[in-house]
N, CA, C and O atoms as a Tinker XYZ file with bonds, in Angstrom:
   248  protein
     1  N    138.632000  138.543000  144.848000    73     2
     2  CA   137.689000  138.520000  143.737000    64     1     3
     3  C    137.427000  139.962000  143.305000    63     2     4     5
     4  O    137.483000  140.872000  144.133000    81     3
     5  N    137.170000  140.161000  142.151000    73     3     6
     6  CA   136.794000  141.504000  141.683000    64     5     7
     7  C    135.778000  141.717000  141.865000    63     6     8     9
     8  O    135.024000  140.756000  142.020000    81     7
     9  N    135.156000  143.306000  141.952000    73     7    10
    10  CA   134.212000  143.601000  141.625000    64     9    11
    11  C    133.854000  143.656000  140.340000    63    10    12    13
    12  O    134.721000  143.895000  139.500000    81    11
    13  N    132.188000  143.393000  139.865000    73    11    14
    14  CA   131.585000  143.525000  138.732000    64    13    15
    15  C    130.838000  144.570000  138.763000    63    14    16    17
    16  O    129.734000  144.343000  139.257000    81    15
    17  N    131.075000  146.002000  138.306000    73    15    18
    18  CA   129.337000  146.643000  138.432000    64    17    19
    19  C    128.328000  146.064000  137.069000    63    18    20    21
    20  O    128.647000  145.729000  135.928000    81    19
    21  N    127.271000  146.109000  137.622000    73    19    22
    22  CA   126.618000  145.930000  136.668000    64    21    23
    23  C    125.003000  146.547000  136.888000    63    22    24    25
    24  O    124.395000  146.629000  137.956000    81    23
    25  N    124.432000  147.032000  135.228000    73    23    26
    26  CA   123.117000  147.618000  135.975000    64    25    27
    27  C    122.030000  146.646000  134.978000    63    26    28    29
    28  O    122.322000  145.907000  134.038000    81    27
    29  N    120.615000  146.977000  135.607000    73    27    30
    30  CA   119.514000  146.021000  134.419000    64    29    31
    31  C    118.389000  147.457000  134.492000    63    30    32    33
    32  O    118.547000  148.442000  135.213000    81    31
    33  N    117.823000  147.335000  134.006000    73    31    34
    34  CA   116.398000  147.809000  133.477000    64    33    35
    35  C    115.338000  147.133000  134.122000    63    34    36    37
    36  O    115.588000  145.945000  134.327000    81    35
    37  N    114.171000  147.547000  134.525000    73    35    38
    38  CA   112.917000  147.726000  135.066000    64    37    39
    39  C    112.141000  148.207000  134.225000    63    38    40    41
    40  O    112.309000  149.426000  134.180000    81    39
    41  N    111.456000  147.901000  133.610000    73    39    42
    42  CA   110.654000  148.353000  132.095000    64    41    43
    43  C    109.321000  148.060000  132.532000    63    42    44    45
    44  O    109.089000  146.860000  132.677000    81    43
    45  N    108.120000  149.085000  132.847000    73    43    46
    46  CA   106.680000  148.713000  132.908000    64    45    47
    47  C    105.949000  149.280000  131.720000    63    46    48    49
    48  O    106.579000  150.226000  131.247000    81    47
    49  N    104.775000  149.005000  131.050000    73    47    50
    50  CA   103.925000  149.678000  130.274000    64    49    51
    51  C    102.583000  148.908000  130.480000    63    50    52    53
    52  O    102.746000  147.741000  130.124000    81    51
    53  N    101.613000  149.086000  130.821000    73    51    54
    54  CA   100.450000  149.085000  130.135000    64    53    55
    55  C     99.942000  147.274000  131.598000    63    54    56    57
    56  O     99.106000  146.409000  131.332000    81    55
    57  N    100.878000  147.339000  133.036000    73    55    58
    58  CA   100.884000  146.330000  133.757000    64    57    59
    59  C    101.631000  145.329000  133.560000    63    58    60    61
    60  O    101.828000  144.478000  134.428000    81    59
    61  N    102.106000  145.302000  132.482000    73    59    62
    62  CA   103.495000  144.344000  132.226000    64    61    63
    63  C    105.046000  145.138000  132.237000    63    62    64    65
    64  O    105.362000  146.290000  131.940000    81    63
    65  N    106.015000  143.704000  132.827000    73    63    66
    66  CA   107.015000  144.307000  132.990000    64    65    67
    67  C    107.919000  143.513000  132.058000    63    66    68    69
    68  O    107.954000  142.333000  132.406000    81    67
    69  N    108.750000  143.808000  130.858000    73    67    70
    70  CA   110.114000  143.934000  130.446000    64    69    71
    71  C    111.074000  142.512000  131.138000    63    70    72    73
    72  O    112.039000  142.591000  131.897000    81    71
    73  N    110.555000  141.506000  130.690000    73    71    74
    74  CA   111.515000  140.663000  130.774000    64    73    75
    75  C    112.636000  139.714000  129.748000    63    74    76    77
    76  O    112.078000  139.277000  128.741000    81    75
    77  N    113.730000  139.448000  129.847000    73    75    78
    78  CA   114.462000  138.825000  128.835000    64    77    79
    79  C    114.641000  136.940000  128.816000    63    78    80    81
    80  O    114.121000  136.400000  129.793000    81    79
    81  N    115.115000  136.279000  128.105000    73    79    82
    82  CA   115.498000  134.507000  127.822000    64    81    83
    83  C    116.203000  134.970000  127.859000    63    82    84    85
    84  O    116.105000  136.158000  127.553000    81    83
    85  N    117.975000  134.237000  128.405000    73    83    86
    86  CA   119.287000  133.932000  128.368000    64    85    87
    87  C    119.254000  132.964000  127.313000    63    86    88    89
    88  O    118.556000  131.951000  127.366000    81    87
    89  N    120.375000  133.415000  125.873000    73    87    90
    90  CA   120.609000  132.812000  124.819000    64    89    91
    91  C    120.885000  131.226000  125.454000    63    90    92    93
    92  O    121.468000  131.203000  126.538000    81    91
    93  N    120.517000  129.967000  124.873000    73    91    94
    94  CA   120.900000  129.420000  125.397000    64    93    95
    95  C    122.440000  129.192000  125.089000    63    94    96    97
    96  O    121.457000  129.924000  124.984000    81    95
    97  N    123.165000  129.074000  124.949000    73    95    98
    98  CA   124.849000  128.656000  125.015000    64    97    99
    99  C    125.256000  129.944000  126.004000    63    98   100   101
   100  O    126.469000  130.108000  125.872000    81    99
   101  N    124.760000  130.823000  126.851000    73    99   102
   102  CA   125.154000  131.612000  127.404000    64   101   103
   103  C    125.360000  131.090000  128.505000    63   102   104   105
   104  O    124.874000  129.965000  128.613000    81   103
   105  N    126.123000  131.635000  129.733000    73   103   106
   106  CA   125.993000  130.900000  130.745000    64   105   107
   107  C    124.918000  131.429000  131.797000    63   106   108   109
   108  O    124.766000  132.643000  131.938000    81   107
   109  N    124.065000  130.378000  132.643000    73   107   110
   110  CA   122.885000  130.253000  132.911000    64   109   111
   111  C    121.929000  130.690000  131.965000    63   110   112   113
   112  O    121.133000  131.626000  132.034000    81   111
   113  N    122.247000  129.422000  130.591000    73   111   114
   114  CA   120.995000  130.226000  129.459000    64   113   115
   115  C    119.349000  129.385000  129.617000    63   114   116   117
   116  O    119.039000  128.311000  130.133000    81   115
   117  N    118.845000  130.047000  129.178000    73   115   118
   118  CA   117.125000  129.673000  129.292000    64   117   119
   119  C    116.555000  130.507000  130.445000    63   118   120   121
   120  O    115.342000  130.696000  130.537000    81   119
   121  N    117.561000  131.077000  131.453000    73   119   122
   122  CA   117.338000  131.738000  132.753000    64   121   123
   123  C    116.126000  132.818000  132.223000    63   122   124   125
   124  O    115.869000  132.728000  131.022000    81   123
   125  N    115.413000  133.757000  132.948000    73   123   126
   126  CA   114.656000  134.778000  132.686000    64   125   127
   127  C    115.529000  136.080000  133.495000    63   126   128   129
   128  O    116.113000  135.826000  134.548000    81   127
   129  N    115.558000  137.501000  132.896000    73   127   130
   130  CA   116.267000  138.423000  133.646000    64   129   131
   131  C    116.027000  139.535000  133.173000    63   130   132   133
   132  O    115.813000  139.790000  131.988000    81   131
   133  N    116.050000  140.312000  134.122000    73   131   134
   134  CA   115.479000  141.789000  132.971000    64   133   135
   135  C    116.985000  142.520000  132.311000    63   134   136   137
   136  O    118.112000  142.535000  132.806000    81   135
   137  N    116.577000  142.988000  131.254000    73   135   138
   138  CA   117.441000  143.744000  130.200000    64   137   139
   139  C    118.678000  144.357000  130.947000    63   138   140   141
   140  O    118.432000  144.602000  132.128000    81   139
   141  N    120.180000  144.715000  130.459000    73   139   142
   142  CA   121.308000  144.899000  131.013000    64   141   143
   143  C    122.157000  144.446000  131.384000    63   142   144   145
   144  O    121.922000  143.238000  131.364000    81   143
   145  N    123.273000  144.646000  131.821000    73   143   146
   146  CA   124.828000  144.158000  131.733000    64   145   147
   147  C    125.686000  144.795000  132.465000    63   146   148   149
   148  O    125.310000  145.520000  133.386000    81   147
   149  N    126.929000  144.622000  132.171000    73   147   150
   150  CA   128.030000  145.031000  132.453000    64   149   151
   151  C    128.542000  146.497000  132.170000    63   150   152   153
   152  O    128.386000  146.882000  131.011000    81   151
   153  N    129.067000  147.275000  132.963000    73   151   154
   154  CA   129.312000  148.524000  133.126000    64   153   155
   155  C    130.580000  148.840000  132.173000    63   154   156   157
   156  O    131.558000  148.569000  132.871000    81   155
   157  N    130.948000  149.208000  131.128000    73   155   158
   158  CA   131.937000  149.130000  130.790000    64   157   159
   159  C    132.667000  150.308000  131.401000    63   158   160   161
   160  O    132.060000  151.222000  131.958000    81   159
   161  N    134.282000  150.253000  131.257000    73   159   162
   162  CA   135.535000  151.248000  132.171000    64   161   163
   163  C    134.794000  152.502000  131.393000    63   162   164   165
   164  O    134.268000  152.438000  130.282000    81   163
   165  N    134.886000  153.671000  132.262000    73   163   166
   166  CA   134.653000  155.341000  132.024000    64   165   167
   167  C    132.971000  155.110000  131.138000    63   166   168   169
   168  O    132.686000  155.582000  130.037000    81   167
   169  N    132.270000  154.440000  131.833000    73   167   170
   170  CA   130.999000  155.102000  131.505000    64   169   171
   171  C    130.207000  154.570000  132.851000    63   170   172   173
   172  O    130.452000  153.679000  133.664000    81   171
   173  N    129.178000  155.503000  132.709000    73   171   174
   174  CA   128.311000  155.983000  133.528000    64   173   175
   175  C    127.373000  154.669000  133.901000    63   174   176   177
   176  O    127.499000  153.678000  133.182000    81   175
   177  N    126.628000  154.640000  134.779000    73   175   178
   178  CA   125.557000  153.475000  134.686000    64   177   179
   179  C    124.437000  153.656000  133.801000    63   178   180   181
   180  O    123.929000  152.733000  133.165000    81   179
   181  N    123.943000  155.216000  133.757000    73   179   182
   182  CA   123.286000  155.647000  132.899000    64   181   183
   183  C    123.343000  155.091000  131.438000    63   182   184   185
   184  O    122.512000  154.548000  130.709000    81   183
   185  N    124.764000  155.473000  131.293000    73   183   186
   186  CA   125.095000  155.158000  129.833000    64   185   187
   187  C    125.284000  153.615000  129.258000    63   186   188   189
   188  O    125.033000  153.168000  128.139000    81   187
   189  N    125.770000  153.026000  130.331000    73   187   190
   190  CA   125.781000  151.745000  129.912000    64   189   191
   191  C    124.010000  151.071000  129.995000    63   190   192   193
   192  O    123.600000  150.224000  129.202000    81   191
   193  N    123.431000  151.484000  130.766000    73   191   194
   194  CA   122.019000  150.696000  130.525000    64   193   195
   195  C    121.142000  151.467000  129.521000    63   194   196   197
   196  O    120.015000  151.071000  129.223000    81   195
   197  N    121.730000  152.647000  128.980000    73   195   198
   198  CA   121.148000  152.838000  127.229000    64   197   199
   199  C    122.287000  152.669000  126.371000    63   198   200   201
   200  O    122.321000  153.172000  125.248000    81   199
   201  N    123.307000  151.918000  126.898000    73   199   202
   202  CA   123.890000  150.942000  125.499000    64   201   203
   203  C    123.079000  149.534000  125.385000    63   202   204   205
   204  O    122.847000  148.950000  124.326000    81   203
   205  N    122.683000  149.094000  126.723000    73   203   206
   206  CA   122.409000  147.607000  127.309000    64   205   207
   207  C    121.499000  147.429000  126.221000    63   206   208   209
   208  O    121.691000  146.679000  125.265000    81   207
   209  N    119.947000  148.553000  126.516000    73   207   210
   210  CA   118.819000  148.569000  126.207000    64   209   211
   211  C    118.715000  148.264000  124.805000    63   210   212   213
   212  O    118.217000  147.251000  124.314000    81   211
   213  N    119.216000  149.211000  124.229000    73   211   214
   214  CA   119.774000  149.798000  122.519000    64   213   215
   215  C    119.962000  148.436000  122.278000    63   214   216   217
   216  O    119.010000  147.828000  121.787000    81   215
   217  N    121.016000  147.818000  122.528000    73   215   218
   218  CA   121.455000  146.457000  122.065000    64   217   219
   219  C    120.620000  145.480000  122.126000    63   218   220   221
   220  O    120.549000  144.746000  121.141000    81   219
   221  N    119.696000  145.186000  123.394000    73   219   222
   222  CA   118.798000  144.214000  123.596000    64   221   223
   223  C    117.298000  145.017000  122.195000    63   222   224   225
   224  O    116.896000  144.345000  121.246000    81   223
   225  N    117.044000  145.751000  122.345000    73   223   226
   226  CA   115.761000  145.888000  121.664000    64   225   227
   227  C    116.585000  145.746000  120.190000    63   226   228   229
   228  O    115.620000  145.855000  119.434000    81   227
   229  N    117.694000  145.582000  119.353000    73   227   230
   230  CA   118.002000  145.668000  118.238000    64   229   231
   231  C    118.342000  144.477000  117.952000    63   230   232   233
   232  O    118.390000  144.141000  116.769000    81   231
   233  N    118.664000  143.545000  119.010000    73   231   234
   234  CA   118.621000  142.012000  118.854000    64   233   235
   235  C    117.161000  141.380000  118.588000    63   234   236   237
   236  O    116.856000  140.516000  117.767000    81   235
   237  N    116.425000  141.992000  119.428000    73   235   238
   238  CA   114.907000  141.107000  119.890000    64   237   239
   239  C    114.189000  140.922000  118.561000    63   238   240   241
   240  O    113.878000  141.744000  117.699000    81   239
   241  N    114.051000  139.877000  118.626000    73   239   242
   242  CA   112.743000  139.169000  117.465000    64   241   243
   243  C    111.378000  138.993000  118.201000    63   242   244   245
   244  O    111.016000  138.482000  119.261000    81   243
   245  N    110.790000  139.641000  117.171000    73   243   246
   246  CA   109.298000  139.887000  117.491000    64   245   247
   247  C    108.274000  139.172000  116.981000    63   246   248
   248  O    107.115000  139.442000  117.294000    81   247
């Protein structure tokens, strides 16, 4: 089996913490999980969890 890296986000402000819904048609959707993904080849973890972030807050409906 392969490895997956993958990183998420931990987001606090104000006593609340930063949680996400799994789209449902996703797989395990409706799940709850905090923000982040998959590491893509030649980047950093850094970098991929401020692509993750970027992407999740530019999706999110408010």
């Amino acid at each position: 089996m392969d490895l997956i890296t993958v990183v998420c986000g931990i987001i606090f402000k104000n006593n609340f913490v930063l949680i996400c819904r799994r789209k449902p048609e996703k797989s395990l959707g409706g799940y709850w999980e905090f923000p982040g993904g998959k590491v893509e080849d030649g980047e950093s973890d850094e970098e991929s969890l401020r692509r993750e972030l970027i992407s999740f807050i530019c999706e999110t409906e408010i």
